[in-house]
N, C-alpha and C positions, 0 to 999 in steps of 0.2 A: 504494500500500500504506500503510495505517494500522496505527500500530502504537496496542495496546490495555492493558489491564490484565493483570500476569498470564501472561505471554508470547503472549497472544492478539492476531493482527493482522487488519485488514480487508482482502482483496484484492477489487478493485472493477475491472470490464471494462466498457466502453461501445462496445469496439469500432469506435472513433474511426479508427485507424489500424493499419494489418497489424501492427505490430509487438507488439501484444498477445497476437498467439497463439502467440508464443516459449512461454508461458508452458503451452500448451496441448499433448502431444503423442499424436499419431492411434496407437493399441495395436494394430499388424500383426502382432503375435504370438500374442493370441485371436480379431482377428479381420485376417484379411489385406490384404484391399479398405478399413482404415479411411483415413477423410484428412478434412483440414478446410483452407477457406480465406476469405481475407477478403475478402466483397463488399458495397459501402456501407454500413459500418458496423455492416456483421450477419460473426457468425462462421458461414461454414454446413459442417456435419458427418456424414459417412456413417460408418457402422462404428460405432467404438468410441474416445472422445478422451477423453484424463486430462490432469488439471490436475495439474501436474509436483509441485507440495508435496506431502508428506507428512505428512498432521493427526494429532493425537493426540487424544484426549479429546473436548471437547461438539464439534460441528460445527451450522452452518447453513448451508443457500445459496437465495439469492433471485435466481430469476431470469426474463424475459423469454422465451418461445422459439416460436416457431410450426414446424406439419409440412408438409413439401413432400408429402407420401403422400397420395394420391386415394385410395388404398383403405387403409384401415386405419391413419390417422392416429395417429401415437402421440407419447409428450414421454415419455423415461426417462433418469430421474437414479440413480448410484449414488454411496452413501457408501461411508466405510468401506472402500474398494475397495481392499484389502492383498490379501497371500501365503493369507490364512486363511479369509476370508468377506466379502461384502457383501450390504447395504439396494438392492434396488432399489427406488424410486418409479415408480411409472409411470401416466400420463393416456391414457387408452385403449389398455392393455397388450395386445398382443397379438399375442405368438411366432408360432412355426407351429403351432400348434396350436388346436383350437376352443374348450378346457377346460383348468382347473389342478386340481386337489382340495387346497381350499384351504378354512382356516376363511371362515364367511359372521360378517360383523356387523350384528347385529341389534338397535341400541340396545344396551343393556348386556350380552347375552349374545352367545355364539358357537354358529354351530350347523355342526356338518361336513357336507360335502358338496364335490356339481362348481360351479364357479364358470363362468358363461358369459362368452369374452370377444369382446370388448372390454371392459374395467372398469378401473376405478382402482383402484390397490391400493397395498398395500408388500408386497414378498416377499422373503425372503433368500435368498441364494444363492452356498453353499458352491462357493469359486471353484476349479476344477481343477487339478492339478497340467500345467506347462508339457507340453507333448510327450507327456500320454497321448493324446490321437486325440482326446477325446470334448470339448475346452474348447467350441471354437462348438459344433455341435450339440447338446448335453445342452442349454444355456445356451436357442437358439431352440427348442428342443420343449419346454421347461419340466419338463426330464427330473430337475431337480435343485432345482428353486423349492418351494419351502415359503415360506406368509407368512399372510395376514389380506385378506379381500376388503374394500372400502371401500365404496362409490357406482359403480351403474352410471351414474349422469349425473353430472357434465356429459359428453356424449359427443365427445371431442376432434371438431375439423371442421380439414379442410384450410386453411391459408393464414391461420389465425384467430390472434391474440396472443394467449398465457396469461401472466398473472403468477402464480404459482408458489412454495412456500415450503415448503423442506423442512429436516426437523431432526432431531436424535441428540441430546437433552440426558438426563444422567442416564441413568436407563434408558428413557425416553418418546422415541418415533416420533412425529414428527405430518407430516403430510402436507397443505399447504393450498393450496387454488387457489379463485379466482374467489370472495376473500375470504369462503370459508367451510371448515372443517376437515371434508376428504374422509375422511381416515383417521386416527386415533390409535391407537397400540396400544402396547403392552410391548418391550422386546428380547428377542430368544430366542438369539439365537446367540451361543457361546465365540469370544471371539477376536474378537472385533466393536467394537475400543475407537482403531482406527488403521487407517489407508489415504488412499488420493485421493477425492477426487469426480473423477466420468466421466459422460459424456455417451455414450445407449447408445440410440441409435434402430433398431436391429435393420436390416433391410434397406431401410430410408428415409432422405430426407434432413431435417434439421431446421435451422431459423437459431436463432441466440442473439444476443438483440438486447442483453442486460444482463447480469450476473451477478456478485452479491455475496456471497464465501466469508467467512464469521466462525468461524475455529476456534484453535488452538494449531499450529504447525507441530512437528512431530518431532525433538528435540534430536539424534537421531543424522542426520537428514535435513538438518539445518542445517549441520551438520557437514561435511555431504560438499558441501553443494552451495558453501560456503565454499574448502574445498578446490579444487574445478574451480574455481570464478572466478578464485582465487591461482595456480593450472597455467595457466590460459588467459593471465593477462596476463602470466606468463612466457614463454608461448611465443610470443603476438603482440610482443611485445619480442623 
């Protein structure tokens, strides 16, 4: 961890050793079946896995990741990922379902309509309250995705490395892989200024071979997580 300008720090994973995904924890609560573990140097991930900080303000993460999925190869990243709303990123998006009705980008305009997937996109997605019934399922039918279609190519391929770069500055999304900008768009959603990043490859598996988080952690998150370390070496004493 780097610390930065500003309360801004650099968390940097190379997944050298298991002990890196302390920092990483599997979300069995939206999605039940999630877990992550460490094989040579790669984090690999099914379900639903949050990076335990809590950000506040600009975010980016850059990272490395290839898909275990033969059929329907995806890479999805979310920001933002609090109590209220999150940014999904995604490199060959594609829930259970064969369509989103999502805007289409068309060089400088927007035009509505069905969006076919698999595509790259960013979509937001008003995150469910705990214990109504609908958290997973809404989430893989796209029953609750609102966003901006990207690029139908590059079209994710099984077993293939992407390097990958996503961001939340100001109010600008951009979305970049395969050193070209897939997606840029505006924010649209209240409540979209704090959360984790989470790793969200729907029913596949995915490695993380890298990953570089640059944000602000959350003063009240610091706070607690201060707290438990202070409890913990109390009680290991």
């Amino acid at each position: 961890v780097d610390a930065m300008r500003n309360g801004v720090y650099k968390f940097t994973y190379d997944f050298a050793d298991a002990e890196q995904l302390e920092d990483w924890i599997p979300d069995t609560v939206l999605f039940p079946a999630s877990v992550h573990k460490h094989q040579k140097k790669v984090m690999q991930i099914f379900g639903k896995v949050d990076h335990k900080v809590r950000f506040v303000g600009d975010i980016s993460v850059e990272f490395t990741a290839a898909s275990r999925a033969a059929r329907n190869p995806n890479i999805n990243i979310l920001l933002n990922d609090g109590a209220d709303a999150a940014y999904l990123f995604g490199l060959g998006f594609k829930p259970r379902t064969d369509w989103v009705s999502l805007q289409k980008q068309r060089g400088q305009g927007l035009l509505p309509g069905h969006v076919v997937l698999p595509a790259n996109v960013i979509v937001g997605w008003p995150r469910p309250p705990i214990g109504d019934g609908m958290g997973q399922s809404a989430f893989l039918e796209g029953l609750r995705l609102a966003g901006l279609w990207g690029q139908m190519k590059p079209i994710a391929t099984v077993n293939r490395k992407y390097k990958i770069k996503v961001s939340h500055q100001g109010k600008v999304l951009r979305f970049v892989g395969l050193n070209k900008t897939l997606v840029q768009m505006p924010e649209y959603q209240d409540k979209d200024t704090g959360g984790s990043v989470s790793f969200v490859p729907f029913g596949s598996t995915i490695l993380i071979h890298r990953v570089v988080i640059t944000g602000k952690p959350d003063d009240e998150w610091l706070e607690e997580e201060i707290t438990r370390k202070v409890d913990k070496l109390f009680v290991d004493d």
